[in-house]
N, C-alpha and C positions, 0 to 999 in steps of 0.2 A: 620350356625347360625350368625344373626348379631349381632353388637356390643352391641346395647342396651339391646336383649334380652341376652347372657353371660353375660352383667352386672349386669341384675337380676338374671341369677341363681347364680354368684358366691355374691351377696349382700343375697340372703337366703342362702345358705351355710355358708358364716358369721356371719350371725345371729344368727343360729343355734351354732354354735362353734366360736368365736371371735380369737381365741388362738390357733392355729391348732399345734400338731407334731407331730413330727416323732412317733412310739411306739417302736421304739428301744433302748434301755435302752446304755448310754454315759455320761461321764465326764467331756471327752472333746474331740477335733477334732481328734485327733490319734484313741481311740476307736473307734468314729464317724466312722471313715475310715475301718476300722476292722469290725463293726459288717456291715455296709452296705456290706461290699466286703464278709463277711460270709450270708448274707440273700440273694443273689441268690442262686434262683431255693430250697430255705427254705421260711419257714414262721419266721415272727420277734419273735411269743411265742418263739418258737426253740434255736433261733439265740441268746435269752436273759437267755436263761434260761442256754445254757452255757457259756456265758460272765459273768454272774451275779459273779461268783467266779473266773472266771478267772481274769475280768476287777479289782480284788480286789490286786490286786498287779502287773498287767501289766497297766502302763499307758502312757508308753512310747515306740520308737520303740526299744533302748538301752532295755529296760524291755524284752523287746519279743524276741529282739536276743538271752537275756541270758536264756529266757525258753529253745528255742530251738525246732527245729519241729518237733522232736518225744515228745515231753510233749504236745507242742500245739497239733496235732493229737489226741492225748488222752484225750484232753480238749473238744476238740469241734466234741469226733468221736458221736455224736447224730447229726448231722447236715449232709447231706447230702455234697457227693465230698468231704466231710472234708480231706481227702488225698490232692489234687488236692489244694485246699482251704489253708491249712496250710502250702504249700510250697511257692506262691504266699503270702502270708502273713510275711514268713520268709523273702524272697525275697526283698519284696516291705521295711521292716523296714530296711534291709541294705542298701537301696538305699537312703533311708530318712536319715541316722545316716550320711553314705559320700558323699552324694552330698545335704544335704539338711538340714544339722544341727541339723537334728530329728524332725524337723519340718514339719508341713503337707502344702505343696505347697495353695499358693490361686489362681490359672488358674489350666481352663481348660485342658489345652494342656497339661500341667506339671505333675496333674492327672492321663493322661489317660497312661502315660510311663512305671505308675507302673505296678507292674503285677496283673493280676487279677481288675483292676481297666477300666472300661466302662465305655461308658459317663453317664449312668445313674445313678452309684455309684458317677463319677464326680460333677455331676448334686445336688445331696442329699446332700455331702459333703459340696459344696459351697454355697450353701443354707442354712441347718440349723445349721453349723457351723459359715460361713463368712457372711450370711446374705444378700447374693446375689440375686435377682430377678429369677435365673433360674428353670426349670421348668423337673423334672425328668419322665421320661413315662417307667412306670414298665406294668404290664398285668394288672391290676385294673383302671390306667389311661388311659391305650389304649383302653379298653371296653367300658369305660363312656363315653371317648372323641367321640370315635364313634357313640354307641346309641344314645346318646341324640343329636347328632347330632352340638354339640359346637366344633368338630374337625375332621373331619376323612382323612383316610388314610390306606396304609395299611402298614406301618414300623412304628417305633418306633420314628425315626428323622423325617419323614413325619408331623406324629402329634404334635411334640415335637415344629416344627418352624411352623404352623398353630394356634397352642395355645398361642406361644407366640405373633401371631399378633394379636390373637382375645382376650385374656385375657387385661381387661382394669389395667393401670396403679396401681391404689389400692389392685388390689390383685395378684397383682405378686407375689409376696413373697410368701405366704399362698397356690397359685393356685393349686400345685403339692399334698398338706398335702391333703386339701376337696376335691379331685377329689378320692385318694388314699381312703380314709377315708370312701368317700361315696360309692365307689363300693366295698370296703371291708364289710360294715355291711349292706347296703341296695340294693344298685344295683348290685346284685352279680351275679355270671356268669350263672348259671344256674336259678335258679328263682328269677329276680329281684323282691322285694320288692315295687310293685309300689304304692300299697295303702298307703302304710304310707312315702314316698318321700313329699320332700316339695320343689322340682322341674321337678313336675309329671306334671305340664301344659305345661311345656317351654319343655318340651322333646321331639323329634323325634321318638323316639323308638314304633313303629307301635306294637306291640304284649305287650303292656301293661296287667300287673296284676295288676288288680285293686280290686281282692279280695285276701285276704287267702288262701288258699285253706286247703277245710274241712276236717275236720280231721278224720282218718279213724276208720271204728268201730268193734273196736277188740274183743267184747262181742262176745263170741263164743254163737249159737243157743240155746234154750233152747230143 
């Protein structure tokens, strides 16, 4: 895709949402860090719905050491890996408390040490926490990026540095939320939504749906 046309699709996805985030529910960068690193391979409903009371008195990594990883386990066992997940969590906050002040790193690199921490959780973190230009590629922005033909690839880092040369200046920041956004409620994996897209022209994606499909009729015979 060229430049001018990404810049109209991500200028109608603006349009449409001015204010894009995350739907991960956060207080601030440490949880940020936490529920990102707990929503792989979960969905954010999930991932919130057991933060919502934990995040009520953990908001620090000091706070999470003293739950401990048999309480966090018990916290978050709705989440999938939650085993696997709350020891990299334990993990990751002791490494924040003594080599990092309790503080959540702002690079990359520093990020990716912790455990449990990918560059795509990296990616999310310094984004909608620090405010960074970077750009996260989950399975929802590697579909759209693909379909529509504004990136493709076939990894994760592939699309990740083709977006970032094709994403104009203005919507850096926002680019990872409307690509997530939009293949989460419209362009979804099995039937994209194309009749109601408001970047159904600028799209690539050849097997377009451009109707509904009709609904089945469950009136049994008379």
């Amino acid at each position: 895709m060229n430049r001018a046309t990404a810049f109209e699709l991500y200028r109608r996805l603006a349009e449409a949402n001015p204010d894009p985030e995350t739907e991960l529910e956060y207080g601030n960068p440490y949880q940020l860090l936490v529920a990102v690193a707990l929503s792989a391979q979960a969905t954010d409903i999930s991932v919130n719905k057991a933060t919502r009371p934990l995040f009520t008195t953990i908001r620090t990594p000091t706070d999470m050491l003293a739950l401990g990883e048999e309480r966090l386990r018990a916290a978050i066992k709705t989440i999938g890996l939650f085993n696997t997940k709350a020891k990299n969590v334990i993990a990751a906050a002791r490494i924040l408390v003594e080599q990092h002040g309790g503080e959540v790193p702002r690079d990359r690199e520093t990020l990716e040490k912790l455990p449990g921490v990918g560059r795509k959780t990296a990616n999310v973190v310094l984004n909608t926490a620090f405010g960074a230009p970077t750009i996260a590629v989950d399975t929802h922005v590697f579909r759209v990026a693909n379909r529509t033909g504004l990136a493709r690839g076939k990894t994760p880092l592939e699309i990740e540095l083709k977006l970032e040369k094709v994403t104009p200046e203005p919507f850096r920041r926002g680019a990872h939320h409307w690509l997530i956004l939009h293949g989460r409620y419209i362009c979804k994996a099995r039937l994209p939504e194309c009749w109601r897209c408001p970047i159904v022209d600028l799209c690539a994606y050849k097997a377009k749906v451009l109707e509904p499909p009709a609904r089945r009729n469950t009136a049994r015979p008379e």
